[in-house]
VEXGUSE-807325 format. One record per residue (C-alpha): residue number from 1; residue in one letter; x, y, z. Coordinates in pm, 1 decimal. Layout:
N
SITE,NUM,A,X,Y,Z
...
***
This chain:
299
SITE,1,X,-1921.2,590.0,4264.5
SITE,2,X,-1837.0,312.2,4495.5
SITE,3,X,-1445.1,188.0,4451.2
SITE,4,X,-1440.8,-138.2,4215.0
SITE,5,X,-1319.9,-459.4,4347.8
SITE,6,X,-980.3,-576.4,4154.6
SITE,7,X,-1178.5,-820.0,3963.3
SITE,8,X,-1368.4,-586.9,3834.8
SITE,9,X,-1149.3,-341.4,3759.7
SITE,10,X,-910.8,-574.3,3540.0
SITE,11,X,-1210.1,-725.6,3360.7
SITE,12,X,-1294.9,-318.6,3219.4
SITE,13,X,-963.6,-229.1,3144.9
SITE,14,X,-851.0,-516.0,2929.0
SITE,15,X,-1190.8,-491.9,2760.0
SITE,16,X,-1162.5,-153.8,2680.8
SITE,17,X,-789.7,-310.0,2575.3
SITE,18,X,-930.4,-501.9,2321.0
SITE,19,X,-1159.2,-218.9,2182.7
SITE,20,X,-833.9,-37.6,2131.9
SITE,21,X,-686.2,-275.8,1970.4
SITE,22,X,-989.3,-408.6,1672.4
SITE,23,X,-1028.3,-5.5,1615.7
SITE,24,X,-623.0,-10.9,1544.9
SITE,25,X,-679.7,-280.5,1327.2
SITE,26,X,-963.9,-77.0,1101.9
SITE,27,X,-737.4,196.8,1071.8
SITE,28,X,-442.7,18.7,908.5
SITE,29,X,-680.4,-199.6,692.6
SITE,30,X,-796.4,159.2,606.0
SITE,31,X,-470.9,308.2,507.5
SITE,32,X,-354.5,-19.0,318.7
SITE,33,X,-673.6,-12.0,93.7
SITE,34,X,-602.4,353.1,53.0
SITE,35,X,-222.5,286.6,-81.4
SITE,36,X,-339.7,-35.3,-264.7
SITE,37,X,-602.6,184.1,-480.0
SITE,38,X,-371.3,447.4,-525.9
SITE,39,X,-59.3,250.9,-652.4
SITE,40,X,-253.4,102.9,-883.4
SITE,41,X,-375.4,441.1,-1022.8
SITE,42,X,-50.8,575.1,-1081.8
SITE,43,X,67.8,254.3,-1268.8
SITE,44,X,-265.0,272.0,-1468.7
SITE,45,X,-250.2,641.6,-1547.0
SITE,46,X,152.8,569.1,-1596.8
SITE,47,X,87.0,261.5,-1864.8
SITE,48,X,-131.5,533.0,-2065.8
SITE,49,X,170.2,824.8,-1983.5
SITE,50,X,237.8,1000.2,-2357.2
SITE,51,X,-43.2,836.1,-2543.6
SITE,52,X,-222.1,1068.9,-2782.1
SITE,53,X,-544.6,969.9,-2700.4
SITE,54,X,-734.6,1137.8,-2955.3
SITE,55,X,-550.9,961.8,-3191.4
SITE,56,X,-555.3,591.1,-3020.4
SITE,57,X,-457.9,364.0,-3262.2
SITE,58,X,-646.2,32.1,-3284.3
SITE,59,X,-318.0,-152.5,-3252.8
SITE,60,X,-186.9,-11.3,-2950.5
SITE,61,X,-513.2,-11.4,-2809.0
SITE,62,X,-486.9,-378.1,-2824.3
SITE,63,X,-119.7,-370.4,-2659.7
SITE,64,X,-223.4,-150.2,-2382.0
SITE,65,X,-544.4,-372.6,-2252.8
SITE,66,X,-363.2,-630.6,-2126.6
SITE,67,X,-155.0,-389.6,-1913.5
SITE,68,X,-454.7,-284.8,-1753.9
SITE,69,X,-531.8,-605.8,-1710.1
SITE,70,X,-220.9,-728.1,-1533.1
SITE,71,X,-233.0,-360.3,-1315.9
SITE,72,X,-603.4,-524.6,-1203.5
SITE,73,X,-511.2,-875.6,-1130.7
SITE,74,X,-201.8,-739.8,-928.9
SITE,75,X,-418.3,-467.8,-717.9
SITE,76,X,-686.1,-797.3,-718.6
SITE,77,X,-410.6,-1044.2,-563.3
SITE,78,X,-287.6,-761.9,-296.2
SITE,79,X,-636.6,-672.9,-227.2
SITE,80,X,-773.1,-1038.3,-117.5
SITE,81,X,-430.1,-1124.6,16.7
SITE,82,X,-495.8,-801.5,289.7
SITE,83,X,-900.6,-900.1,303.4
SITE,84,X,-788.0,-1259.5,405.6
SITE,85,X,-556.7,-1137.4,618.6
SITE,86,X,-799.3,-886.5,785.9
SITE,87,X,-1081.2,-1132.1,826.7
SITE,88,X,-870.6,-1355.3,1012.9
SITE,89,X,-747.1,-1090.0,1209.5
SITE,90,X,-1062.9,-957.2,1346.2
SITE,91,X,-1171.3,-1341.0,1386.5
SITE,92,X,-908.8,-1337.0,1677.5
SITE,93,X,-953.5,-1011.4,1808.0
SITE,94,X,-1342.6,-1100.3,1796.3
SITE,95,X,-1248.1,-1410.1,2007.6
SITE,96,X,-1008.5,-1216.3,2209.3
SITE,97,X,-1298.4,-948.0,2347.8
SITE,98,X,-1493.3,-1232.9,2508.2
SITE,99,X,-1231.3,-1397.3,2635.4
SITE,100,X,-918.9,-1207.2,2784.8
SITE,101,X,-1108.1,-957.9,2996.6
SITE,102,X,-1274.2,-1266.0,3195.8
SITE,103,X,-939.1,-1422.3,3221.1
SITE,104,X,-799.0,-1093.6,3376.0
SITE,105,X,-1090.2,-1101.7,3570.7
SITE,106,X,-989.9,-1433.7,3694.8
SITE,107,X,-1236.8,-1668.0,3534.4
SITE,108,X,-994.3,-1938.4,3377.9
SITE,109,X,-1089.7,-2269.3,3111.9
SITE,110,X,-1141.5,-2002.1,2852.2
SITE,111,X,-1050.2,-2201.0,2526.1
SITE,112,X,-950.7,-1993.3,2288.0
SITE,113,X,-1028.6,-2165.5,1993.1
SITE,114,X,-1311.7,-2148.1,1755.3
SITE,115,X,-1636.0,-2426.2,1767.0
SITE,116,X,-1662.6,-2637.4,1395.1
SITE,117,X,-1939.5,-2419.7,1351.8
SITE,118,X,-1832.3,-2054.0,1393.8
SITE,119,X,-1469.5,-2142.7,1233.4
SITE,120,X,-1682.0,-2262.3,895.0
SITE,121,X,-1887.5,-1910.2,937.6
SITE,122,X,-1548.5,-1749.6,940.9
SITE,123,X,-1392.4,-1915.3,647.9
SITE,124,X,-1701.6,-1851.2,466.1
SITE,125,X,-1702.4,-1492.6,518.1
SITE,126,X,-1342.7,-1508.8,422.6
SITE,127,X,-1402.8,-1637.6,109.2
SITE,128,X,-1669.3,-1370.7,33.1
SITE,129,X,-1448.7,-1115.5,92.5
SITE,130,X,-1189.3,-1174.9,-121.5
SITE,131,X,-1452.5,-1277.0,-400.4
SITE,132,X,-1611.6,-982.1,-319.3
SITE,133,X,-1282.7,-790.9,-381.6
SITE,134,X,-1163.5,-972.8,-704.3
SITE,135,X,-1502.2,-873.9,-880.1
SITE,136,X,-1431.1,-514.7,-780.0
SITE,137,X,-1052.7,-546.6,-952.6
SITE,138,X,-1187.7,-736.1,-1291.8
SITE,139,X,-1473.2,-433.6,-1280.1
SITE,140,X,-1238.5,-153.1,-1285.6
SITE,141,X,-1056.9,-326.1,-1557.6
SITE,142,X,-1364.9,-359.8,-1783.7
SITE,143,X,-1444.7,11.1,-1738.8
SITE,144,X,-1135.7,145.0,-1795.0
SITE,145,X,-1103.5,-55.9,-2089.4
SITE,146,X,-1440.9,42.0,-2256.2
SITE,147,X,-1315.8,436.6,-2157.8
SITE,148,X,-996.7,346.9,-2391.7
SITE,149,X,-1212.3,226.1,-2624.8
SITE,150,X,-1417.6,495.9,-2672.5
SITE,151,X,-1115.5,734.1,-2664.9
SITE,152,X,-1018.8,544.7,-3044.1
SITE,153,X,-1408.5,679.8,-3130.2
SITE,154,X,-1276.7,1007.9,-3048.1
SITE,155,X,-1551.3,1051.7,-2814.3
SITE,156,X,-1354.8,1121.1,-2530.2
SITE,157,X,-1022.9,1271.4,-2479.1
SITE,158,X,-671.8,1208.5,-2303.3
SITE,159,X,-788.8,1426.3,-1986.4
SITE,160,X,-1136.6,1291.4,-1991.1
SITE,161,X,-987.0,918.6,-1988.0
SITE,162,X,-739.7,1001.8,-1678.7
SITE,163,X,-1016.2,1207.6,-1537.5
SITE,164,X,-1236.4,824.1,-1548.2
SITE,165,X,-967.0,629.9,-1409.6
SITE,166,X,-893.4,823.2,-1094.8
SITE,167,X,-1287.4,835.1,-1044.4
SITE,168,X,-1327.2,491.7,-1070.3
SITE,169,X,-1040.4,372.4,-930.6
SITE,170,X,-1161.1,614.0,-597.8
SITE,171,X,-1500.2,432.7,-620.4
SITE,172,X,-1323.5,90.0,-608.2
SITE,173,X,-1141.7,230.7,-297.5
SITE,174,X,-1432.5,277.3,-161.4
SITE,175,X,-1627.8,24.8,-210.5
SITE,176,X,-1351.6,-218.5,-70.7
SITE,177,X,-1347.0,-35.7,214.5
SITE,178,X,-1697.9,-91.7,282.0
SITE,179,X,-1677.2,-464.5,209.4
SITE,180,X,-1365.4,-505.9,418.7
SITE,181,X,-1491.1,-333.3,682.3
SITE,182,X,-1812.1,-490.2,715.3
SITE,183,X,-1672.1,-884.1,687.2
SITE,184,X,-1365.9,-784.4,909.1
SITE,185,X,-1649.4,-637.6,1145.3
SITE,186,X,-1887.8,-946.5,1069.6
SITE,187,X,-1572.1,-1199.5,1169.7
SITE,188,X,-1496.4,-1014.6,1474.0
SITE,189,X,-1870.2,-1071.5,1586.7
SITE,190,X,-1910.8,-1402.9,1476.7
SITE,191,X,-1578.2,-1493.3,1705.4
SITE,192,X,-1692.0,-1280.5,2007.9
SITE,193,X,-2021.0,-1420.5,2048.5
SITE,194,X,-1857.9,-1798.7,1992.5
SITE,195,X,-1633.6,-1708.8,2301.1
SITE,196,X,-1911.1,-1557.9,2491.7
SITE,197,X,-2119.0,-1890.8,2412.4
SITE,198,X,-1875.6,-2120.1,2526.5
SITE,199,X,-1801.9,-1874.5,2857.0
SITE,200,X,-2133.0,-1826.7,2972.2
SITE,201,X,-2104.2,-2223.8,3069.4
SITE,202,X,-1880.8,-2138.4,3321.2
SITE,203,X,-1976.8,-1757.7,3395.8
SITE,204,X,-2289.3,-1716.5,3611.7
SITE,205,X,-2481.8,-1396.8,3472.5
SITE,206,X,-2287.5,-1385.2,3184.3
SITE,207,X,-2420.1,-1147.4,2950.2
SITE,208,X,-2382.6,-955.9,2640.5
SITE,209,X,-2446.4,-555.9,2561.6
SITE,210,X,-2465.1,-341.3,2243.3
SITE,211,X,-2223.5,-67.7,2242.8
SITE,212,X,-2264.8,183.3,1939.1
SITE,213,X,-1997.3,290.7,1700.4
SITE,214,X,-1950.0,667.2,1771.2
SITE,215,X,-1959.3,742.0,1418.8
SITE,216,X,-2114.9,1089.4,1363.3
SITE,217,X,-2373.1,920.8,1102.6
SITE,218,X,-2428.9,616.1,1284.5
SITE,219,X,-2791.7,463.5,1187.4
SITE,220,X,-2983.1,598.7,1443.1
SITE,221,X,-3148.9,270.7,1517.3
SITE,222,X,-2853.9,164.7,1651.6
SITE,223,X,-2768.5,461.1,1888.5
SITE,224,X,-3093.8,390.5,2046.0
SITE,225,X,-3002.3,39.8,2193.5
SITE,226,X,-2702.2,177.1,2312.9
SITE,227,X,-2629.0,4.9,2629.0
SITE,228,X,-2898.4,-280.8,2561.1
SITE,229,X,-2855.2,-606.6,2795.1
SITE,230,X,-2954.9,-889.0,2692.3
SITE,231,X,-2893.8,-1267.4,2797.5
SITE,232,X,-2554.3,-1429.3,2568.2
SITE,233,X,-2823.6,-1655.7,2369.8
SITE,234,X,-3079.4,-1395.6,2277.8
SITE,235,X,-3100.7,-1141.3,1990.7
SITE,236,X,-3055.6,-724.5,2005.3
SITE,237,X,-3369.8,-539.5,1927.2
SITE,238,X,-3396.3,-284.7,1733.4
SITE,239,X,-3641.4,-96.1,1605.0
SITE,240,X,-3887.6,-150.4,1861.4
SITE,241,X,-3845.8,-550.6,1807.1
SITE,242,X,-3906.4,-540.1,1456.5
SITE,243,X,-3515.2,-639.3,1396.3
SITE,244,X,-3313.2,-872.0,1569.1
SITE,245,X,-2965.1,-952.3,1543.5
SITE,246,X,-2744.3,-1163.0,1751.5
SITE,247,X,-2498.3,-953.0,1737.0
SITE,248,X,-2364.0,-601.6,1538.0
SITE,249,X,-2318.5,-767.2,1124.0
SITE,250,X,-2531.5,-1087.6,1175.2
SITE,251,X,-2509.6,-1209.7,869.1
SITE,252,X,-2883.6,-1302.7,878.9
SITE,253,X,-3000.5,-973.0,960.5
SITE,254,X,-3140.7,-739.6,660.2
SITE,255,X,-2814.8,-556.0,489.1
SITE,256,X,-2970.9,-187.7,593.0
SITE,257,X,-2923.0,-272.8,923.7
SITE,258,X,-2510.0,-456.0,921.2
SITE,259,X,-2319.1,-323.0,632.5
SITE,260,X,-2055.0,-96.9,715.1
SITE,261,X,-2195.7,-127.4,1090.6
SITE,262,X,-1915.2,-32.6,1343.2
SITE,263,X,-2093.2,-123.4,1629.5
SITE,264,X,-1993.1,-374.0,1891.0
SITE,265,X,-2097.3,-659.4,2111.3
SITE,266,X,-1938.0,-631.3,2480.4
SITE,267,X,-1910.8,-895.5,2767.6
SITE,268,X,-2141.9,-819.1,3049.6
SITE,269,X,-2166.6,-966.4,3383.7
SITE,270,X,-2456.9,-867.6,3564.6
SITE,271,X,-2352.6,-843.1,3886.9
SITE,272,X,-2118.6,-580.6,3773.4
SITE,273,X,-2179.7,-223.2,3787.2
SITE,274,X,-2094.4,-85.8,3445.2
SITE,275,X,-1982.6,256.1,3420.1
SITE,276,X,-2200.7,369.4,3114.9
SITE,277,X,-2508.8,151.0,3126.3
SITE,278,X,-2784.0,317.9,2937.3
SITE,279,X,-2806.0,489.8,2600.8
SITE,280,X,-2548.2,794.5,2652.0
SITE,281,X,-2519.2,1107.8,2336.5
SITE,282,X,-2277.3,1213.8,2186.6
SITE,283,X,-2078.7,1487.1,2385.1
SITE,284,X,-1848.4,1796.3,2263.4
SITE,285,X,-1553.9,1552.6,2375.5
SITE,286,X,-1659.1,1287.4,2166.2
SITE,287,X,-1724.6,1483.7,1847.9
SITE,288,X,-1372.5,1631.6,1905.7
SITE,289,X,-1239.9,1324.5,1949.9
SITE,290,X,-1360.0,1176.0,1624.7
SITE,291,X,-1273.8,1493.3,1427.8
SITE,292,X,-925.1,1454.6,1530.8
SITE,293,X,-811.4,1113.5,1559.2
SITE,294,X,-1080.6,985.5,1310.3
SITE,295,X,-1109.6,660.5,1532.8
SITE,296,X,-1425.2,493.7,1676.5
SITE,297,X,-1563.8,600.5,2030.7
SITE,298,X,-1502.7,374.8,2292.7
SITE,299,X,-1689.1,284.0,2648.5
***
């Protein structure tokens, strides 16, 4: 392959920079949902520590509900305080992709702020998110109460009743993780493709390319645009045209085809010789790679 100029050169490094550093970020947001969701299991399953469940009395039932109660607005307040905090995050790091490798490329004027538009998109999906994750908290405190409830029936007992807690409370993890993910994902897009907007004013041949996740059960769909080109204004298509999407999460494409998406939109300047251009499997390396350090593949 040909030597690259400087320009080049700097332009693929920081951008594979900034890669590194939004698939950093979805690892700790990973682990702090994890210790969130577990904390609040082992208060839970502490509040209940000693009971004789088989025989619950009705009046300590009624002390012990608001406990779980308070355990579920405090893992609710945590949880939306580290959404919010993610969201915003990835709104900069989103911003960050489009615009730091063409500054170390030496393309300059770069703003780095947000339009009216795409900051309003980003508060909204904010919002969502920690909605989102509230509803999940106030949930796990309704089931777990109705599981008490039935334990004064007798129709469950103490093991079955700790058994339900740590399976729901793992299904909550979960379930934030895939809402967290997705809007932290969705934020990052929604600020990338505002920067590339605004740079492709003052880029000539400014373009944008899909880049898939790596995942080892990726959605197929999106492995096969891997490497797709397209101009910054126009719209990814997948499935043979059939779905479009500005960009990986579009919040107006259908939810089969953005939730828990890890894909990514990339600067792309056509004059530039990319290093990976077309659709490329998944090697040995790469499989390794994922089985040990669990993070995302990268161009």
């Amino acid at each position: 392959m040909p030597r690259l100029d400087p320009r080049e050169r700097a332009f693929r490094q920081t951008r594979e920079a900034q890669l590194r550093r939004i698939a950093r970020l979805d690892r700790l947001v990973a682990r702090d949902v994890r210790q969130a969701f577990d904390e609040a299991r082992v208060r839970i399953r502490s509040a209940l520590a000693g009971e004789d469940l088989s025989d619950f009395a009705q009046a300590r039932l009624t002390a012990l509900l608001p406990e779980i109660d308070r355990q579920a607005a405090a893992l609710a307040g945590a949880m939306a305080d580290l959404a919010d905090e993610a969201v915003a995050t990835g709104a900069v790091l989103g911003a960050d992709m489009a615009r730091v490798p063409l500054m170390a490329a030496g393309v300059s004027g770069i703003s780095s702020s947000l339009t009216a538009v795409s900051a309003t998109q980003i508060a909204g999906i904010r919002n969502f998110t920690t909605g989102k994750i509230r509803n999940i908290s106030n949930n796990l405190a309704r089931e777990i109460g109705d599981e008490l409830a039935l334990a004064l029936t007798g129709a469950v007992n103490r093991q079955q009743v700790l058994g339900f807690i740590t399976a729901r409370v793992t299904g909550g993890m979960r379930r934030a993780q895939t809402i967290v993910n997705t809007e932290l994902g969705r934020a990052y897009s929604t600020a990338a493709q505002d920067r590339l907007a605004a740079a492709a004013e003052d880029v000539p041949g400014l373009k944008k390319q899909w880049r898939r996740s790596g995942k080892l059960r990726s959605r197929p769909s999106h492995d096969r645009i891997d490497g797709q080109v397209v101009g910054v204004d126009e719209k990814f298509r997948l499935k043979a045209g059939l779905v479009k999407l500005n960009y990986p999460r579009d919040p107006a494409g259908p939810a089969a085809e953005t939730i828990n998406c890890g894909c990514t939109s990339l600067p792309f300047v056509e004059d530039w010789e990319m290093a990976a251009p077309g659709a490329q499997p998944l090697s040995d390396d790469d499989i390794a790679r994922l089985n040990t350090a669990g993070g995302r593949w990268r161009v």
